[in-house]
N, C-alpha and C positions, 0 to 999 in steps of 0.2 A: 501603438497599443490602443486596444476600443476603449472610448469611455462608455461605452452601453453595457447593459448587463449582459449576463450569456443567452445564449440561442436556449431558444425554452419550447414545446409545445404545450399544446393546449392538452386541458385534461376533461374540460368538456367541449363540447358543439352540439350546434344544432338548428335545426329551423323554423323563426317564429311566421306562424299564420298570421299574417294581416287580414286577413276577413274580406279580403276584398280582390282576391286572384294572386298575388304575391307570398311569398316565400321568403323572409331575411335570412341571410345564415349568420349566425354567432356563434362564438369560440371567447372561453373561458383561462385561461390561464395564472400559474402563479397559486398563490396558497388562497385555499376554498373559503377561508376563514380572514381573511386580509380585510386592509380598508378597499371599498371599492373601488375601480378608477375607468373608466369609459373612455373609448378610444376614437374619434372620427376623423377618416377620410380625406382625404382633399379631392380636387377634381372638377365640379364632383364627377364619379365614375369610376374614379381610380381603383377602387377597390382597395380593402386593408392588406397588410404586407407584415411579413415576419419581423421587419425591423421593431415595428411599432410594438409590439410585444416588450422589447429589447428596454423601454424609456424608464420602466418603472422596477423596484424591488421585489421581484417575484417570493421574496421569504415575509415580507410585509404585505402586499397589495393583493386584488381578486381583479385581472387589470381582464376588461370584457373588450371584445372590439368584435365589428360587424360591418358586412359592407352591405352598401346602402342601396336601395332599392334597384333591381337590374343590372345592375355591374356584378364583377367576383364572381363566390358563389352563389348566389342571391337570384333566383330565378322568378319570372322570367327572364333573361339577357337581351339589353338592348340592342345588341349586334343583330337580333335578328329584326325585320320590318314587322312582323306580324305583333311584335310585341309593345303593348298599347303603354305610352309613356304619358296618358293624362293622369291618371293614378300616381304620378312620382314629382311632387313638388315638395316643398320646405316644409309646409304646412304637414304632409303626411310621413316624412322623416320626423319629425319632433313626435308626430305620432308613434312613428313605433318604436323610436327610444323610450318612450313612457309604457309601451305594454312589454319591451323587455325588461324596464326595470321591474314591472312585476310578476313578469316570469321569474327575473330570478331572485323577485323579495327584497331589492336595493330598497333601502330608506334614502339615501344621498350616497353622492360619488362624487371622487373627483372630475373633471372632464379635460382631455387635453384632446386639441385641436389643432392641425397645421394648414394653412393655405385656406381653402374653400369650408373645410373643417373649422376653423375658427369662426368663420361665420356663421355656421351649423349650430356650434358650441354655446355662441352667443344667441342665438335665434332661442335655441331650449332654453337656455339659462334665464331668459327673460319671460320664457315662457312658464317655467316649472322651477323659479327660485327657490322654494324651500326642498326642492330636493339635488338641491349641489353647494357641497361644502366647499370646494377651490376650483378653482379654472386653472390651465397653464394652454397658451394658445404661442403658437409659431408662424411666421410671415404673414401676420395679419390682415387679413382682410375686413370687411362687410359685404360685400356685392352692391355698394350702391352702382350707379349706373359711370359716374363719373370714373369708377374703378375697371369696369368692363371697356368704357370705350378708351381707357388706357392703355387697356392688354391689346385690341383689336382696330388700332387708329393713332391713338396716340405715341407708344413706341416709334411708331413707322420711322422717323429721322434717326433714329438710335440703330437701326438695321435696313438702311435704305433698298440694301441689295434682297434680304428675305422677305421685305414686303414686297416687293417688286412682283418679285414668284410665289407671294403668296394671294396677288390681286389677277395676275396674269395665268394662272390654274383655274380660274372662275373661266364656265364659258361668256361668251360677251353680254348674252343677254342677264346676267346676273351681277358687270361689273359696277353698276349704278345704281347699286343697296348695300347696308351695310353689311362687313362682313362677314357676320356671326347670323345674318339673318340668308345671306346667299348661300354660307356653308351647311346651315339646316338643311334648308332644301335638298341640298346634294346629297346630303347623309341618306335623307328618306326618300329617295329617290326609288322605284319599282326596279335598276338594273343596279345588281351585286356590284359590277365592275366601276361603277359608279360612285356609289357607297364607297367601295374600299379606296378607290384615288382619293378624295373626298378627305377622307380619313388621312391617307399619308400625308396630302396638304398640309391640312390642320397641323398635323403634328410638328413637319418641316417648319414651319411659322413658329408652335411653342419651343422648336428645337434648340434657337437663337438663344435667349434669353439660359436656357437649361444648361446649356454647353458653357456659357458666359460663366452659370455659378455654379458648376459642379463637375471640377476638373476632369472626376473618373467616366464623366461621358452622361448618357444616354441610360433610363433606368431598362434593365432585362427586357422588362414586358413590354417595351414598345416595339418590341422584334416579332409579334404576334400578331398579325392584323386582323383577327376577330375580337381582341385586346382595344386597335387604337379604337373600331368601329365603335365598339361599348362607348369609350369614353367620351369622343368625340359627339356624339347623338344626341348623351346622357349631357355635356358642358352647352351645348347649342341650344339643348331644348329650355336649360335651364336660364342661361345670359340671355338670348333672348326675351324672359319675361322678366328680368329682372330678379331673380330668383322668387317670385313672386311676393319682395317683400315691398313696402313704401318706402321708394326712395329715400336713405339717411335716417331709415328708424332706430336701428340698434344702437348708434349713435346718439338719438333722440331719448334712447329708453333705456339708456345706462343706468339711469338710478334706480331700477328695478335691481340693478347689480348690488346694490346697497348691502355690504355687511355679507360682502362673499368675495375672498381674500385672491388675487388672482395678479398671475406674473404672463406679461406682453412680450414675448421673446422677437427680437426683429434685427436681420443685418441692413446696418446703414447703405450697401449697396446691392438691396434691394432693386429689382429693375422690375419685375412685374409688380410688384406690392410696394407702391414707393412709401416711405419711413411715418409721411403724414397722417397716414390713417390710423397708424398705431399710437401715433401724436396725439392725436384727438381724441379718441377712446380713453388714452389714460389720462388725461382733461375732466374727461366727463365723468370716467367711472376711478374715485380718491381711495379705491380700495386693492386698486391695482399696481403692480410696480412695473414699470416700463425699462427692460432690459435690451439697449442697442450694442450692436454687435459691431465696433470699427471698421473690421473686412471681411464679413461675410455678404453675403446674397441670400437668395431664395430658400436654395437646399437646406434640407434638413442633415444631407448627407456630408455638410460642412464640420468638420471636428466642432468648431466654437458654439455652432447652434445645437448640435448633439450633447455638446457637454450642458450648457446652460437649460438643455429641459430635464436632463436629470440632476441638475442641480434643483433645480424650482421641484420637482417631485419627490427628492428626497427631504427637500424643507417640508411639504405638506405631510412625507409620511412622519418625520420625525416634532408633529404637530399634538 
């Protein structure tokens, strides 16, 4: 039996003009009249997904989700080269989560956030505190750098055999850099065929870890390889610059969190997102409850981490 709510569509959409060649698209769902609740991403790239819809009280909440610049529906698409990705850093996502919120009138929302999302979550939430009443954040992240070169280096003895083929898919002359900075390259490379092996790599490498925590496999959309191209482009351009924040800020700037009530959802056997970052955060930020998960991992599509964010969502609605 699900513990998510029912399959719901949205009852609006649509596409916010960033001002600056970009298109977001948002969808609406849930009662028009609800407390608000904001939805981000992981990936980043991933684009938003039906489930996420699923997390919150659709008879209570106005739950808004949107993918995030170039991914999804959100044009332009990074899958294609022509499509210029300096216009898409952190800086200009917290952007236009602030001009959706005043497209659609939001004074405060909730925000829930999973993976590269959490970090998202937190980046805004430090940035535009008085307009978010709760947080609920799943497999925590921040992007510092030590987190990156975990995913992309540090794993390696944990799946000796995937990294193996994931260093040895590099042509030679790229195998003596690292490898989120050799896989760029690949992505925006001028030949399609390129690109898209590129892409499968990438994915083969996150595959590891995915499979480890989420018995039912592999999510649909990686069977689409103008899908993995998106993501893959959109997570390279981003880990390589550190998602353009200062090393261990969000961490640093927790107490901006000051008196905004927020739940850390994380499974102890976390492998891409190891347990300490969520450690630390709820150290720094006294307003947060840190909820470990015995035997879960990563997935969200784990029953224990699905049920525990609509546990934390329906505390804040019943708030």
């Amino acid at each position: 039996m699900s513990v998510l709510f029912p399959e719901i569509e949205p009852y609006e959409h649509g596409l916010l003009d960033t001002g600056d060649g970009n298109l977001v698209y948002w969808e609406a769902c849930g009662n028009p009249a609800g407390k608000p609740a904001l939805v981000l991403h992981g990936g980043p790239g991933s684009g938003c997904s039906a489930t996420a819809r699923r997390y919150f009280d659709p008879s209570a909440y106005r739950i808004i989700l949107f993918d995030q610049r170039n991914c999804g529906r959100s044009l332009p698409n990074a899958a294609d080269t022509t499509t210029d990705l300096s216009r898409n850093t952190t800086a200009h996502l917290i952007e236009d989560i602030e001009k959706l919120r005043g497209l659609l009138d939001v004074e405060k929302w909730i925000i829930f956030g999973n993976s590269w999302g959490s970090t998202l979550a937190l980046a805004y939430a430090q940035s535009h505190p008085n307009h978010v009443s709760g947080i609920v954040i799943a497999g925590v992240t921040t992007t510092r750098r030590s987190e990156i070169d975990w995913l992309y280096r540090g794993m390696a003895p944990l799946f000796p055999e995937e990294w193996h083929r994931f260093g040895k898919a590099l042509p030679p002359e790229l195998r003596g850099i690292d490898r989120v900075s050799a896989y760029h390259q690949l992505l925006n490379d001028p030949e399609e065929q390129v690109r898209l092996k590129a892409a499968r790599d990438w994915h083969e490498w996150e595959a590891a870890t995915i499979l480890l925590a989420d018995p039912a496999g592999l999510p649909g959309r990686w069977s689409d390889p103008r899908y993995l191209l998106t993501r893959a482009r959109i997570i390279t351009h981003y880990f390589r610059e550190g998602a353009w924040l200062e090393d261990g800020i969000l961490l640093k700037n927790a107490d901006r969190l000051a008196d905004i009530p927020g739940f850390l959802i994380h499974g102890r056997f976390d492998i891409e997102a190891p347990l300490v970052t969520a450690w630390e955060l709820a150290r720094a930020w006294p307003d947060a409850e840190l909820i470990v998960l015995p035997k879960a991992a990563h997935s969200t599509a784990n029953a224990d981490i699905a049920a525990a964010i609509v546990a934390a969502t329906n505390r804040f609605r019943d708030l």
